[in-house]
LUMNUDO-20979 format. One line per 5 residues: number of its first residue (from 1); for each residue x negated, y, z of N, C-alpha, C, CB. Coordinates in steps of 0.2 Angstrom, whole numbers. Glycine has a CB too. Example, Ala and Ser with C-alpha at 12.3 -4.5 7.8 and 13.67 -1.06 7.14 Angstrom:
# residues 2
1> -66/-28/39/-62/-22/39/-66/-16/39/-57/-22/45; -64/-11/35/-68/-5/36/-64/0/39/-70/-3/29
This chain:
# residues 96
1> 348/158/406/347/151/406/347/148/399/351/147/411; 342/143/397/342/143/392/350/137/390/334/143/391; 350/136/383/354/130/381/353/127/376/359/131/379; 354/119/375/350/117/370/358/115/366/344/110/372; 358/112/360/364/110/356/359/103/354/368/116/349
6> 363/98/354/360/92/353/367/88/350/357/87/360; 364/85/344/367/84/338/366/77/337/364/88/332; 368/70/336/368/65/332/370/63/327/370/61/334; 369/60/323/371/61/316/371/53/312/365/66/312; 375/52/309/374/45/303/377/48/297/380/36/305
11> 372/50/293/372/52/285/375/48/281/367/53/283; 380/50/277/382/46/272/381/47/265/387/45/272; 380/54/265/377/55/258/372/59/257/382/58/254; 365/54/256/360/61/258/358/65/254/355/60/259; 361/66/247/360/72/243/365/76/245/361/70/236
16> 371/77/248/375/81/248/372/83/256/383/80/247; 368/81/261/368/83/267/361/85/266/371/76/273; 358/86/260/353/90/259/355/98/259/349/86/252; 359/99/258/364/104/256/362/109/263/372/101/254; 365/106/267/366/105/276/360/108/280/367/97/278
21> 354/104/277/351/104/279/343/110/277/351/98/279; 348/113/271/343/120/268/348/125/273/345/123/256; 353/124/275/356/132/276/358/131/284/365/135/270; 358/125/287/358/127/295/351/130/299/359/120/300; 343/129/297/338/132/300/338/140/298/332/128/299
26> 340/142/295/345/151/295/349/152/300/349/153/289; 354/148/301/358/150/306/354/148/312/364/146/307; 352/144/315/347/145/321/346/149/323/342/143/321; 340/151/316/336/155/320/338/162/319/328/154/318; 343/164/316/348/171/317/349/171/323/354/170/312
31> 352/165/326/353/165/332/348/166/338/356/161/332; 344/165/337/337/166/341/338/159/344/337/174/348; 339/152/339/336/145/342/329/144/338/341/138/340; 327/137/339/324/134/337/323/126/337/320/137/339; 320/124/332/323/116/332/318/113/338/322/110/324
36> 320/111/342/314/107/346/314/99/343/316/107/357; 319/95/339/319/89/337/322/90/332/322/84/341; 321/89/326/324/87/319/325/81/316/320/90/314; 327/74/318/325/67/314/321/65/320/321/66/305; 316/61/317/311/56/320/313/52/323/306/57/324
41> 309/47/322/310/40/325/313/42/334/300/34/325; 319/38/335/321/36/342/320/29/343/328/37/343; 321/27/351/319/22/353/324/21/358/311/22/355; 327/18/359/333/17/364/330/13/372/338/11/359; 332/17/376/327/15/383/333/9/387/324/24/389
46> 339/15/386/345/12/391/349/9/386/349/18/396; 356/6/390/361/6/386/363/4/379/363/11/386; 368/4/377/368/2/369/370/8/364/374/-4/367; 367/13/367/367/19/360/363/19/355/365/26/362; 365/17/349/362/18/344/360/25/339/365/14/341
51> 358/28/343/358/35/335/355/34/330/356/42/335; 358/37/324/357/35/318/349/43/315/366/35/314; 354/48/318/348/52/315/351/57/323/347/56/305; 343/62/327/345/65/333/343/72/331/343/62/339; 347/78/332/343/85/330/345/90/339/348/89/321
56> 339/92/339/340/96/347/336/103/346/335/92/354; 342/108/346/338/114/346/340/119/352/340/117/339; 335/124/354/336/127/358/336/134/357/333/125/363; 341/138/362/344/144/362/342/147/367/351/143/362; 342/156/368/340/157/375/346/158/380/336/163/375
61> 352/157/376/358/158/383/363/151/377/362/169/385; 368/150/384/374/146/382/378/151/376/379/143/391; 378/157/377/383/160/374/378/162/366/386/167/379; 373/162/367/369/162/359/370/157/356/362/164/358; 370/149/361/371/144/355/378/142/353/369/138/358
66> 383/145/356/390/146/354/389/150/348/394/149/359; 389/156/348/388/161/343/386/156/337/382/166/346; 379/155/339/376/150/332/381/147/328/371/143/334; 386/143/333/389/137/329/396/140/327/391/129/333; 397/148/330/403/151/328/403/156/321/405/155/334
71> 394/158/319/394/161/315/393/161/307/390/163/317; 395/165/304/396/163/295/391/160/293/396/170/290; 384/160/294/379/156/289/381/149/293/371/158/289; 382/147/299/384/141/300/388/137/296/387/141/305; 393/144/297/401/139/296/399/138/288/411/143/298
76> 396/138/282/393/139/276/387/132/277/390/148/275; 386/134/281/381/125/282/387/118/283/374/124/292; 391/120/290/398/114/290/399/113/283/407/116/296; 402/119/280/405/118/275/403/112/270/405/124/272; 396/115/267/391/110/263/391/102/266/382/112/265
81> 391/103/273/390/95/275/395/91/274/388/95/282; 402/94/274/410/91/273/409/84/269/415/95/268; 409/79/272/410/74/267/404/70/268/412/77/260; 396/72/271/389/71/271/390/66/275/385/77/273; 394/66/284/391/62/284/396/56/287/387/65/287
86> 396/50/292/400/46/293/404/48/301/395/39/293; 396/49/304/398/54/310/393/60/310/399/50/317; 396/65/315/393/69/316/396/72/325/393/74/310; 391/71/327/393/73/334/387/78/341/393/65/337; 392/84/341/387/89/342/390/92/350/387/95/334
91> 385/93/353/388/95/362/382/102/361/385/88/372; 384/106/368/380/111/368/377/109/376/383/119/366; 372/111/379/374/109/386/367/115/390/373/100/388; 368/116/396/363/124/397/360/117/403/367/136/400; 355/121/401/347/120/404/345/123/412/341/124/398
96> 340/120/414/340/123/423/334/126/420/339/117/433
C-alpha cells in the first residue's frame, strides 16, 4: 500500500535551504518515491491553516518512506537544511 510523506515548510534562509533542496530529490527517489507536489501556489479551503510552502511525495510502501527519511543521503539533506528553516513539519501517512 502505497505512502505519501507530506511536508510543510516556512523557509528562513533561502540560500541555505537551496542546499536542501539539491540533495533530498536523491533521496526520494533512491528510495523508490517521487514528488507528486514540490511548492506551488496553495489555497486554503477550511480552517485557519496557513502553509507557507507544501512538499508531497509518494512511496510504494509505509516502510520505504521510513527508510527514505532514515537513510544517509537524507540525513545529509536534514543536515544542509539546519538552520534553513523557521518551521519544518513532516508526517508520513499510507494510502488505501
Amino acid at each position: 500500500m502505497a505512502a505519501y510523506v507530506i511536508a510543510e515548510v516556512k523557509v528562513s534562509d533561502p540560500e541555505q535551504y537551496k542546499q536542501y533542496q539539491a540533495l533530498s530529490p536523491g533521496a526520494i527517489t533512491a528510495a523508490g518515491g517521487e514528488f507528486l507536489v514540490r511548492g506551488g501556489r496553495t489555497q486554503v479551503l477550511e480552517g485557519d491553516w496557513q502553509p507557507a510552502r507544501m512538499v508531497v511525495a509518494k512511496f510504494p510502501t509505509m516502510e520505504a518512506a521510513v527508510a527514505f527519511y532514515d537513510s544517509v543521503l537524507y540525513r545529509e539533506a536534514r543536515a544542509r537544511r539546519a538552520g534553513a528553516t523557521e518551521r519544518f513539519n513532516m508526517i508520513v501517512v499510507e494510502g488505501v
